[in-house]
One Martini backbone bead per residue (centre of mass of N, CA, C, O) as a GRO file, in nm:
protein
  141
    1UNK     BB    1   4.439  -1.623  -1.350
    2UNK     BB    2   4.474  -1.909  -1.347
    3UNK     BB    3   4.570  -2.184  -1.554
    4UNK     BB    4   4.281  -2.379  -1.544
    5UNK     BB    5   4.090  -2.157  -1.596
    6UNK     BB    6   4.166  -2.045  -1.854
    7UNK     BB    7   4.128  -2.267  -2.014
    8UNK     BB    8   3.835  -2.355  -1.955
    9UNK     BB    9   3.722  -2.092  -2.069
   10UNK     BB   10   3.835  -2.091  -2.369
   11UNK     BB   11   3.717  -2.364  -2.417
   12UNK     BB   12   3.426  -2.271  -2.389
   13UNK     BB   13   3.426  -2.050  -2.611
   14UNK     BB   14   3.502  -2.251  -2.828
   15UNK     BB   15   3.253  -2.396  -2.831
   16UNK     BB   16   3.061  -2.186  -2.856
   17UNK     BB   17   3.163  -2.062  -3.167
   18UNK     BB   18   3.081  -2.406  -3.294
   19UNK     BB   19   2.803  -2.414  -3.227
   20UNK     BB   20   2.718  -2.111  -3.364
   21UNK     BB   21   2.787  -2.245  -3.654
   22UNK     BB   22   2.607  -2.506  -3.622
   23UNK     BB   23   2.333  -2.400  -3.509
   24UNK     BB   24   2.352  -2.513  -3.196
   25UNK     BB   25   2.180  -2.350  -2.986
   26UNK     BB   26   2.074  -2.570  -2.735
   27UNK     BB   27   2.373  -2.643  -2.689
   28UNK     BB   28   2.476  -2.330  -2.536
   29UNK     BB   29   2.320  -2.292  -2.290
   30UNK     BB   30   2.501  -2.450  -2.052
   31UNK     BB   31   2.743  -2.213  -2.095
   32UNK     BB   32   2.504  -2.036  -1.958
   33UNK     BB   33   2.370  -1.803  -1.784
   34UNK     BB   34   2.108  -1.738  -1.701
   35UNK     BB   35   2.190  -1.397  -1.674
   36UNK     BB   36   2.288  -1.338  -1.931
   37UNK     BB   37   2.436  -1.091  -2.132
   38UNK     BB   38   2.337  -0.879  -2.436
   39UNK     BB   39   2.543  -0.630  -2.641
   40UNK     BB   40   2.404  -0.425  -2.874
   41UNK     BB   41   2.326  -0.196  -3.058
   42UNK     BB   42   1.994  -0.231  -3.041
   43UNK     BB   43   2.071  -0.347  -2.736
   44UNK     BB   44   1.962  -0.540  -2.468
   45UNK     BB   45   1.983  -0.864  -2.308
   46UNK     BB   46   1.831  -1.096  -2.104
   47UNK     BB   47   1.939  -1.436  -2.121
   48UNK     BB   48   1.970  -1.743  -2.255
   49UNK     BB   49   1.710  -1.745  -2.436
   50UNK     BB   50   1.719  -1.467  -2.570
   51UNK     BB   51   2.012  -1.498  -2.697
   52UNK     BB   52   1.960  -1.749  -2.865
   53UNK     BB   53   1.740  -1.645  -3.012
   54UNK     BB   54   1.867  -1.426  -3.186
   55UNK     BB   55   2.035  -1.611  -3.322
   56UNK     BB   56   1.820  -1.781  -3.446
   57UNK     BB   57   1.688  -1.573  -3.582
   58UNK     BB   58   1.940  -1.448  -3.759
   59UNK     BB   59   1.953  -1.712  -3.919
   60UNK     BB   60   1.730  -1.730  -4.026
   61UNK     BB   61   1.693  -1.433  -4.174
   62UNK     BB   62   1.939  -1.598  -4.365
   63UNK     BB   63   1.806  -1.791  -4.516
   64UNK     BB   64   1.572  -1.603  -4.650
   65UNK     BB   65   1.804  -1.399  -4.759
   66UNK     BB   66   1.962  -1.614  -4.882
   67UNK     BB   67   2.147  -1.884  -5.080
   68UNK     BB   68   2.414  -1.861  -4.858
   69UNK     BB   69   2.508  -1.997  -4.529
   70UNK     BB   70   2.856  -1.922  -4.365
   71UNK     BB   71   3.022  -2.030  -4.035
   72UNK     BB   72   3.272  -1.834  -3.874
   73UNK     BB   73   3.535  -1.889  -3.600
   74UNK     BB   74   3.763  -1.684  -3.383
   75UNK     BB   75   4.000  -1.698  -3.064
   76UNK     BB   76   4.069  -1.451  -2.854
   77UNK     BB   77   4.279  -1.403  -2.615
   78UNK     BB   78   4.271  -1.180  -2.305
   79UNK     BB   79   4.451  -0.991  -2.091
   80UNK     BB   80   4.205  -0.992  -1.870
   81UNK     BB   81   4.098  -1.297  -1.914
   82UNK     BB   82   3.953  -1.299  -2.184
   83UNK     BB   83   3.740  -1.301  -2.499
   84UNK     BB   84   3.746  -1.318  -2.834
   85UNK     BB   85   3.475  -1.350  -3.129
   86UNK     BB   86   3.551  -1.398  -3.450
   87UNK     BB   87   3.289  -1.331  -3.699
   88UNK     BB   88   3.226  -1.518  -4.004
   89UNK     BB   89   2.980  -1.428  -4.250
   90UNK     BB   90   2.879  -1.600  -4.517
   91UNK     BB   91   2.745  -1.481  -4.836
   92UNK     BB   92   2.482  -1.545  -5.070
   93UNK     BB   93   2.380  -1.427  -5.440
   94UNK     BB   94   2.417  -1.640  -5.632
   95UNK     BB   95   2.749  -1.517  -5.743
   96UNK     BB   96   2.788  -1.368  -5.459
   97UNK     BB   97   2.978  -1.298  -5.224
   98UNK     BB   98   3.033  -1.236  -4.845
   99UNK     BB   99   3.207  -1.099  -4.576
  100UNK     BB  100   3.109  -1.067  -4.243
  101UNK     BB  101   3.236  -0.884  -3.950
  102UNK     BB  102   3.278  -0.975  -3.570
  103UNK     BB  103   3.229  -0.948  -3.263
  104UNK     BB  104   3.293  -1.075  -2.919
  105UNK     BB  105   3.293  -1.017  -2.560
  106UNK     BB  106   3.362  -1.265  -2.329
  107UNK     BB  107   3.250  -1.322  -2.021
  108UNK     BB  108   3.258  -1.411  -1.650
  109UNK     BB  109   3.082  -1.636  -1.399
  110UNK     BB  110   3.093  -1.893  -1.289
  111UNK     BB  111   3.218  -2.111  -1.546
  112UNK     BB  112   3.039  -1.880  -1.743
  113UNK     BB  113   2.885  -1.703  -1.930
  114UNK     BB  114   2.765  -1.344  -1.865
  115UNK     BB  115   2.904  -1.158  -2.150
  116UNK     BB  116   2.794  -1.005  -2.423
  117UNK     BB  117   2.998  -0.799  -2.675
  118UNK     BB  118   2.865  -0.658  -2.967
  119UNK     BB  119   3.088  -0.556  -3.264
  120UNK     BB  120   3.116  -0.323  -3.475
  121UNK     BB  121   3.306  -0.283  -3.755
  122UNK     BB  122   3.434  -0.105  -3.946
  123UNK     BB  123   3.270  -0.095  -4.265
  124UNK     BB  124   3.064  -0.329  -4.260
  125UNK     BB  125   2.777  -0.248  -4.287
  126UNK     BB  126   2.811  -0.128  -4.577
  127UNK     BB  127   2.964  -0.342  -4.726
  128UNK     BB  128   2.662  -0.476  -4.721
  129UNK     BB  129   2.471  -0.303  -4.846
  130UNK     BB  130   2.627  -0.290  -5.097
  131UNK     BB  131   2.646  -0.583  -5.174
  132UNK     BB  132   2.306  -0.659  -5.156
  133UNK     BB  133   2.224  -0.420  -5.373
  134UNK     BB  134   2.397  -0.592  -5.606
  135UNK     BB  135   2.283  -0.851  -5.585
  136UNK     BB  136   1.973  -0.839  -5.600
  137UNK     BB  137   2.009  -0.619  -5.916
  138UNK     BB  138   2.109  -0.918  -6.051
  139UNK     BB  139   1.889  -1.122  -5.972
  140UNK     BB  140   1.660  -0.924  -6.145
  141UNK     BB  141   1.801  -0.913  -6.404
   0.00000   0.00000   0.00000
């Protein structure tokens, strides 16, 4: 890959993960190739607007479930000319907080994303689920 698109995917990847960040899910949409696909542990979805409503129902439900939630991410470029977008979600419940870690490998063509392939990390998972179940029967406490 050329090193002026190589820079240009990189600069796209880092939007993409700042406005996903920033909850602004209709300003991805351009970035996003009209038939991108996302791969998920639950399924897979076709179509940059069904990939949007995801993350926005993610964030909804996690809005009504948690008592504050903030999101980060970092890109790391790879060797095959693609990116990797490490995501780290902190919630909190009461005086609890947690941060669930995840990737998203994300593929490109024609100059926009055309592929992302959500990775669920080993023990992230549980470690959600202790925290959820330990932080909901405090605050019921």
């Amino acid at each position: 890959m050329e090193l002026k698109r190589f820079i240009n995917m990189l600069n796209l990847v880092e939007k993409f993960a700042t406005l996903i960040d920033q909850t602004k899910f209709d300003d991805v949409l351009p970035l996003m190739a009209e038939d991108c696909e996302y791969h998920y542990w639950e399924g897979n979805y076709v179509g940059r607007e069904n990939i949007i409503n995801l993350y926005r129902q993610n964030h909804l439900f996690g809005k009504k479930m948690f008592d504050e939630v903030i999101y980060a991410s970092e890109v790391e470029r790879m060797d095959d000319g693609g990116c990797t977008v490490h995501f780290t979600d902190a919630t909190r419940i009461g005086e609890k907080w947690h941060e669930n870690h995840f990737d998203e490998v994300i593929g490109f063509k024609d100059d926009l994303i055309s592929d992302i392939q959500h990775i669920q990390l080993p023990g992230e998972a549980e470690s959600f689920r202790e925290f959820y179940q330990s932080a909901r029967a405090e605050a019921m406490a």
